[in-house]
C-alpha positions as CSV (number, residue, x, y, z in Angstrom):
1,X,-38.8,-89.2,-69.3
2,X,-36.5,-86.3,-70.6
3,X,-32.6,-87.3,-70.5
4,X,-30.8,-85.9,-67.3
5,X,-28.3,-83.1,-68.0
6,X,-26.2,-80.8,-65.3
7,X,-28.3,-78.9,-63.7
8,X,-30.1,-82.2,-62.7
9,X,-26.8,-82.9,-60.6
10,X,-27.2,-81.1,-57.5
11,X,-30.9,-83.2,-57.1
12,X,-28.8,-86.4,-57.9
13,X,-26.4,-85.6,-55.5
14,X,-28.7,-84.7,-52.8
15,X,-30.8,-88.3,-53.2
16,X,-27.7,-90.3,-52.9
17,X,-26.5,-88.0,-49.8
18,X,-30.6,-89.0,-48.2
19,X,-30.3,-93.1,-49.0
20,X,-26.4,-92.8,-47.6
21,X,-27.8,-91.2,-44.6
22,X,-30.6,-93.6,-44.3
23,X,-28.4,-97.2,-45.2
24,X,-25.7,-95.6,-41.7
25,X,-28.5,-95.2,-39.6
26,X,-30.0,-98.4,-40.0
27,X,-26.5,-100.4,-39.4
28,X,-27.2,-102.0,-35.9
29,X,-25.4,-100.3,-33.0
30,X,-24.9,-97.0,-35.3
31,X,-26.1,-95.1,-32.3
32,X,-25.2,-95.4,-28.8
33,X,-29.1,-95.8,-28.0
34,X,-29.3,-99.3,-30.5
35,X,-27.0,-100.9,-27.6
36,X,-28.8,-98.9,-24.7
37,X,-32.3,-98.7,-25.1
38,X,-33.2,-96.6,-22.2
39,X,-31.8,-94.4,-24.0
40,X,-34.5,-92.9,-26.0
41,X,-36.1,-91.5,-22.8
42,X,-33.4,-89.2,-22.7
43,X,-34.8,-85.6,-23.8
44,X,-34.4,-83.8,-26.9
45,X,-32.1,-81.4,-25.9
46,X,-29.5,-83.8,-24.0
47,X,-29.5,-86.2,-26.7
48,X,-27.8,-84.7,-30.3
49,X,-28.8,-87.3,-32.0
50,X,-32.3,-86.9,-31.9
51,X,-31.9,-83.4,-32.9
52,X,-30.2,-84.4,-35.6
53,X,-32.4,-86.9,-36.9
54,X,-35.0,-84.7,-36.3
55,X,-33.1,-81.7,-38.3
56,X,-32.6,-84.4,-40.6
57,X,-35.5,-85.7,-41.2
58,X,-37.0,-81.9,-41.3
59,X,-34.4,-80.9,-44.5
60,X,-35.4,-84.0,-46.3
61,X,-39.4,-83.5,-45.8
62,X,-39.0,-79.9,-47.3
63,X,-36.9,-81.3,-50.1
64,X,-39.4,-83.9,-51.1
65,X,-42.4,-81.4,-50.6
66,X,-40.7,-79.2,-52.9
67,X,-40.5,-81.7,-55.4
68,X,-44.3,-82.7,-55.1
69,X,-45.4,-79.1,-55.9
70,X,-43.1,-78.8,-58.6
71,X,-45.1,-81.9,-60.2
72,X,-47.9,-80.2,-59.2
73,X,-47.7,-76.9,-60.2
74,X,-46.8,-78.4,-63.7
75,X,-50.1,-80.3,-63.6
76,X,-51.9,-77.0,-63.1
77,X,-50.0,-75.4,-66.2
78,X,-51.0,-78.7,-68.1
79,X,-47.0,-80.0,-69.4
80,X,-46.5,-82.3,-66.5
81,X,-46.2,-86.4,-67.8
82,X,-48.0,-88.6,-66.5
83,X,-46.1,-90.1,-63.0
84,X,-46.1,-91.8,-59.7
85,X,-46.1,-88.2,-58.0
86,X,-49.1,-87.0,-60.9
87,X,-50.9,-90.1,-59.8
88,X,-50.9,-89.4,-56.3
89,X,-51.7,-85.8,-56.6
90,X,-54.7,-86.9,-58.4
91,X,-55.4,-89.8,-55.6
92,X,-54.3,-88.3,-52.4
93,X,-57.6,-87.8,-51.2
94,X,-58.7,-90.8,-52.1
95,X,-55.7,-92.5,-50.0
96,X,-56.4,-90.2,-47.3
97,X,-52.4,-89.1,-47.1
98,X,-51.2,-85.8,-45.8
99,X,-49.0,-83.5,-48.2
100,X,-45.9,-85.1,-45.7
101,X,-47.0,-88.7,-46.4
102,X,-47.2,-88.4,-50.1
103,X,-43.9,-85.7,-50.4
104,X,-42.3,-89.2,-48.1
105,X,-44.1,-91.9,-50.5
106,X,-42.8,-90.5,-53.3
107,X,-39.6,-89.4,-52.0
108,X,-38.4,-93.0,-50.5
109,X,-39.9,-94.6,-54.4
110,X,-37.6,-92.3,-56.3
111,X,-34.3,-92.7,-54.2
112,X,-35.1,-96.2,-54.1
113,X,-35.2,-95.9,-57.9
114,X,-32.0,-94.3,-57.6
115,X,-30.1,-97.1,-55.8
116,X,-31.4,-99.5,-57.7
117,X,-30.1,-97.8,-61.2
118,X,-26.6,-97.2,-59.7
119,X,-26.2,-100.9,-57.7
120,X,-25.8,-102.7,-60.9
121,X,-22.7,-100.6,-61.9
122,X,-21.8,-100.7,-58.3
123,X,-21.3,-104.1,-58.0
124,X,-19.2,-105.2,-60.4
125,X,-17.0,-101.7,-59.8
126,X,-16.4,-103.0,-56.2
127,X,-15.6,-106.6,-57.1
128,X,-13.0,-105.1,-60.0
129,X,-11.4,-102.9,-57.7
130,X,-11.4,-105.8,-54.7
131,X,-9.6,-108.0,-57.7
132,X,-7.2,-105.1,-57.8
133,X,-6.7,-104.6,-54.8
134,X,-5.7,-108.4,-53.9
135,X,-3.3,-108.5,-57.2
136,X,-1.7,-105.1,-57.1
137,X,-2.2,-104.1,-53.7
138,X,-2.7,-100.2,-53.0
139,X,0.8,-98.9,-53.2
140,X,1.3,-99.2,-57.0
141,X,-0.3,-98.4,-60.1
142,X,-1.3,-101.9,-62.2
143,X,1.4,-102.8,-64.6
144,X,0.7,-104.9,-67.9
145,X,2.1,-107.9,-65.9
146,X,-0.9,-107.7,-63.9
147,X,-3.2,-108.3,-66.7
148,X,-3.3,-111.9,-66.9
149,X,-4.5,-111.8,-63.1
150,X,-7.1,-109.5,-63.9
151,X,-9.9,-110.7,-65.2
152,X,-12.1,-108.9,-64.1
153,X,-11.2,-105.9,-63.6
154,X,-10.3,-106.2,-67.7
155,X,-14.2,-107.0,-68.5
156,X,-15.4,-103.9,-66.1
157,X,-13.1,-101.7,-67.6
158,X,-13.9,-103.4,-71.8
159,X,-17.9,-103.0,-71.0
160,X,-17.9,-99.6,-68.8
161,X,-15.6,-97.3,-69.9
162,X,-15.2,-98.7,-73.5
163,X,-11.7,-99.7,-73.3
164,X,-9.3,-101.1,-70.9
165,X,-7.8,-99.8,-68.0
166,X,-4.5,-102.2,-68.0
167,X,-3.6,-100.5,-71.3
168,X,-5.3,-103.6,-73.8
């Protein structure tokens, strides 16, 4: 798999932007309709957010196509590596899936993919900055008396960004 470079950004932005919007819609009583389920019977065009989720869900189906026939069209020119989009190009019929379904297969596999890469840096980010955030507090910058009460925050900062962030 070639290395990512910057004009790979706007792609990486636009995944994280789809699993963010996915992860707030799930959260139980995000919409007024999760705590009034009568709700849904309310018509398209009185309700904004199924229009919305439907422009929502509309954007992200084009994005994901696009993707597919990018694998594709690479296929056809014969400098496309092997893949899980190549392999279900080559299987769809097989699978019986519609161009949507396997633009949406592939889609939700690579943005899962996505989260999955960034949650291990993630983590330990969050519990430096919570560490922080209970010995420094947010209205000051750390000083080097708050190194021996940061622990963590010492290790993120030693094995991420290849120093330290308290000044050791």
């Amino acid at each position: 798999m070639p290395p990512l470079t910057d004009k790979d950004e706007p792609l990486i932005k636009r995944i994280h932007a789809h699993t963010a919007t996915i992860s707030a819609s799930v959260v139980p009583g995000a919409y007024l309709v999760d705590l009034i389920p009568p709700l849904k019977h309310v018509p398209t065009w009185m309700a904004r957010w199924k229009r919305e989720g439907l422009a929502w869900h509309q954007r992200e189906t084009a994005m994901f196509e696009g993707l597919n026939r990018e694998v594709e069209e690479k296929m056809r020119a014969g400098n496309s590596p092997h893949c899980f989009v190549s392999e279900l190009v080559e299987t769809r019929e097989r699978h019986e899936l519609t161009d949507k379904e396997a633009a949406w297969l592939a889609g939700i596999m690579f943005s899962a993919g996505a989260e999955t890469v960034c949650e291990p840096l993630l983590h330990p980010l969050r519990k430096a900055q919570a560490e922080l955030d209970a010995v420094v507090g947010r209205d000051r910058i750390p000083t080097f008396e708050d190194q021996k009460n940061c622990h963590t925050s010492k290790l993120w900062s030693k094995k991420y960004c290849d120093g330290d962030l308290l000044g050791h």
